[in-house]
C-alpha positions in Angstrom: -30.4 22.0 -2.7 -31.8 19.0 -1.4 -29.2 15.9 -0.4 -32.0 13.2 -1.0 -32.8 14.3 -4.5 -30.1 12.6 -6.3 -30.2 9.3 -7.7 -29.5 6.5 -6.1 -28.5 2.8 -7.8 -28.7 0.2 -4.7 -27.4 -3.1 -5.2 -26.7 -6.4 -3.0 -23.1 -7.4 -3.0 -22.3 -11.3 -2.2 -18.6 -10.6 -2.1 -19.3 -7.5 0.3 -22.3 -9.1 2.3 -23.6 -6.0 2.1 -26.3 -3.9 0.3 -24.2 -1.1 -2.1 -25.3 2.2 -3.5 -23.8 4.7 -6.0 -24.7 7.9 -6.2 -23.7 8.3 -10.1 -24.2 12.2 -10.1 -21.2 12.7 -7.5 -18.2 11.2 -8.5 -16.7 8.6 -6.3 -19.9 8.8 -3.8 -21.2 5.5 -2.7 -21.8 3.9 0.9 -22.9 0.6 2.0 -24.9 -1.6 4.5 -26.0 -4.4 6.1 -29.7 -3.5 4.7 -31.3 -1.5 2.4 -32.5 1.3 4.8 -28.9 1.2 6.6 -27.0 2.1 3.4 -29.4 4.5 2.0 -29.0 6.6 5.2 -25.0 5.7 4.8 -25.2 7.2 1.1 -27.6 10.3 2.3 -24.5 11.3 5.4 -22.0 10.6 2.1 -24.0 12.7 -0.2 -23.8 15.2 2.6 -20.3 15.3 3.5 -19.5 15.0 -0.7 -21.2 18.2 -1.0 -19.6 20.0 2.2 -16.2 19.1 0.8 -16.7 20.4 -2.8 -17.8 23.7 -1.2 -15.0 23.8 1.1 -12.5 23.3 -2.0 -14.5 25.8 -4.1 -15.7 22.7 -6.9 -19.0 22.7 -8.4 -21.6 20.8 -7.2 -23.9 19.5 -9.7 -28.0 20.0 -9.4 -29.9 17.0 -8.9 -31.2 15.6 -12.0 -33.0 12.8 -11.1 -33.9 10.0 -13.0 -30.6 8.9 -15.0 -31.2 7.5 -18.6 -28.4 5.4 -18.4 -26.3 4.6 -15.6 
């Protein structure tokens, strides 16, 4: 299964002065940083270490779907 094939919504936060992303297929998964690239590689290592941890406490870990209809 490959990490970068989830969806990811990227956003700028004023309040955080820093770019945001949710990874909406993996509950509670986001990341930030200072730009766009920087917190796309932050969400890609969270993506990562989501999916290490739900195999390590025997969870499911859902298939990519990709595109999201609704978010």
């Amino acid at each position: 299964m490959k990490n970068n094939s989830y969806e990811m919504i990227i956003w700028w936060s004023q309040e955080d002065g820093a770019f945001v992303v949710d990874v909406p297929e993996l509950p509670g998964c986001m990341a930030h940083g200072k730009t766009r690239i920087h917190a796309i590689k932050n969400a890609e290592d969270a993506i990562a270490f989501w999916i290490k941890t739900a195999k390590e406490d025997r969870q499911r870990v859902p298939a990519p779907k990709g595109r999201l209809l609704y978010a």
